[in-house]
Every structure is written in C-alpha cells, then in structure tokens.
C-alpha positions in Angstrom: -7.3 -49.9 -68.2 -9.9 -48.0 -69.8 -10.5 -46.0 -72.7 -13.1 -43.5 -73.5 -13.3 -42.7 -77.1 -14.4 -39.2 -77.8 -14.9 -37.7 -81.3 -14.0 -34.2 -80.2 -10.8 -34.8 -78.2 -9.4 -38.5 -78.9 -8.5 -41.3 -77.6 -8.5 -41.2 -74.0 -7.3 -43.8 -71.3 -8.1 -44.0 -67.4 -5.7 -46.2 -65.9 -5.8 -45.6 -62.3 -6.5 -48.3 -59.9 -8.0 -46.6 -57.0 -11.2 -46.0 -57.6 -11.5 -42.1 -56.6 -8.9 -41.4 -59.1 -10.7 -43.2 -61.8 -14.1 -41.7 -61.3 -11.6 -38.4 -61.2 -9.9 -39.2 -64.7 -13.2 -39.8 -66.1 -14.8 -36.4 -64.7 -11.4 -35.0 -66.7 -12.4 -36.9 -70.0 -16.2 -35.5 -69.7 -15.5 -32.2 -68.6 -12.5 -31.8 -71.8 -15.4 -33.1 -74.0 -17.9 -30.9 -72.9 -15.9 -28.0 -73.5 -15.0 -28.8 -77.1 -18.4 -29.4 -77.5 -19.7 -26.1 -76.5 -16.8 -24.3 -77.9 -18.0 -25.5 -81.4 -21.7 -24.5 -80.1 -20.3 -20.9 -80.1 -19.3 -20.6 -82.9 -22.8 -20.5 -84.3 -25.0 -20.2 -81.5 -27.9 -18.9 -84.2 -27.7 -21.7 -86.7 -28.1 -24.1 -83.6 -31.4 -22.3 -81.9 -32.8 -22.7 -85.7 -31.7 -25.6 -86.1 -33.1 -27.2 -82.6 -35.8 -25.6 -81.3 -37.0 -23.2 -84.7 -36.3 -20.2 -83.3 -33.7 -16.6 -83.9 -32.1 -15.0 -80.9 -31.3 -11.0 -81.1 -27.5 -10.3 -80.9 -28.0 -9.4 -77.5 -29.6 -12.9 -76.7 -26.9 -14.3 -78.8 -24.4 -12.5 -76.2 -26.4 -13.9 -73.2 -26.2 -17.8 -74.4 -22.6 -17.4 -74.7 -22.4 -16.0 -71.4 -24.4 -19.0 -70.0 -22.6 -21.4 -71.9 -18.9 -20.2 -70.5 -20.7 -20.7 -66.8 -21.1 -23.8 -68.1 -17.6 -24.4 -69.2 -16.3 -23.0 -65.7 -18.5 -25.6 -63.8 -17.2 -29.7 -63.2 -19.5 -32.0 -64.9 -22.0 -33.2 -62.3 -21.0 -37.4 -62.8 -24.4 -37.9 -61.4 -26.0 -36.3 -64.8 -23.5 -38.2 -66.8 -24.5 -41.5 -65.0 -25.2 -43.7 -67.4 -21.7 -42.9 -69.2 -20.4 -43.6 -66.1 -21.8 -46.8 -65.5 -21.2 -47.8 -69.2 -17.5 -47.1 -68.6 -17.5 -49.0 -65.5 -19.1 -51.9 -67.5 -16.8 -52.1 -70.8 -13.7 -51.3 -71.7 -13.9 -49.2 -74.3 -16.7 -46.8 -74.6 -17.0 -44.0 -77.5 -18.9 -40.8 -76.2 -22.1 -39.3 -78.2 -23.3 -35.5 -77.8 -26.7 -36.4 -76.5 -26.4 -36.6 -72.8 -24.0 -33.1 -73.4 -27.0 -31.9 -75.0 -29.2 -32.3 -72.8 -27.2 -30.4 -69.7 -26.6 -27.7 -73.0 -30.3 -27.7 -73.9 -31.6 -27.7 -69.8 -29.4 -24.2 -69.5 -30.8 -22.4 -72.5 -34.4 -23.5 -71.2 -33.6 -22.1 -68.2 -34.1 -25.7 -66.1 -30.8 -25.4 -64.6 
C-alpha cells in the first residue's frame, strides 16, 4: 500500500495490486489535487498574476484565465508531466505532494505554452 499525502485533500492511499489500477488511483489523487489547487487559484486570480509574474489582468482577462483554468480542471492530468511524482511514489511509500510541478502545468497555460 501506498499513500500520497496531499495538503489540499488528505491522506490518500492507493492500494491496488495491478499495476494499471495503481497508476489509475494515482492519476485520481493528482487530478483531485489539481483541482483544489486551482479552485483556490480562483478565487484570486489577480493577487496571483501580481504576485508571480508582476503584472494586473483587466476583468475581462480575469474572466479569460478562469475560463482556461476550468479547461484545465475538465482535462486528466497527463502522468507523463507529473513524472517524477510518479516515479517518487513508485519509489517510497509515503510521499507528500508540493504545488510546484501543479504550477508549472498552471503557469505553461497562462503563458500560453500549452
């Protein structure tokens, strides 16, 4: 059994044996993460783009991100851009999640790089 610790959404524990259901529980875990994540995102999209790149969005740019960002939530995580959480998982038993690799996929949209 494994558990993937996430600050947003708990305690969460992948206990299948066959592989494809495990890589499938974890895509679940990532994917649940990724949404909290991006829901709190929303909430203040403005104090974010200040905050990380210096910059103020119009209200109608403001309505544009969050359409991008619900996309976003719509989509499965991609497990190979999540690789390395993957293959941390595979390695340990326990692992606890950090934002940055959800940033990144978060940050790539609002650039336009995805």
């Amino acid at each position: 059994m494994k558990t993937i610790v996430s600050p947003l959404c708990g305690e969460k524990f992948i206990t299948a044996r066959d592989k494809n259901v495990r890589l499938f529980q974890v895509k679940q875990v990532l994917n649940e993460h990724r949404d909290l994540l991006i829901d709190k995102l929303m909430q203040d999209i403005p104090y974010y783009l200040a905050f990380k790149y210096h910059a103020s969005a119009t209200p109608t740019e403001v309505e544009e991100i969050k359409t991008k960002l619900t996309t976003l939530q719509k989509k499965d995580i991609n497990l190979m851009d999540y690789a390395s959480i993957v293959e941390e998982i595979k390695k340990r038993p326990r692992v606890k999640l950090d934002n940055r690799v959800f940033y990144k996929e978060i940050d790539q949209l609002l650039l336009g790089k995805l």
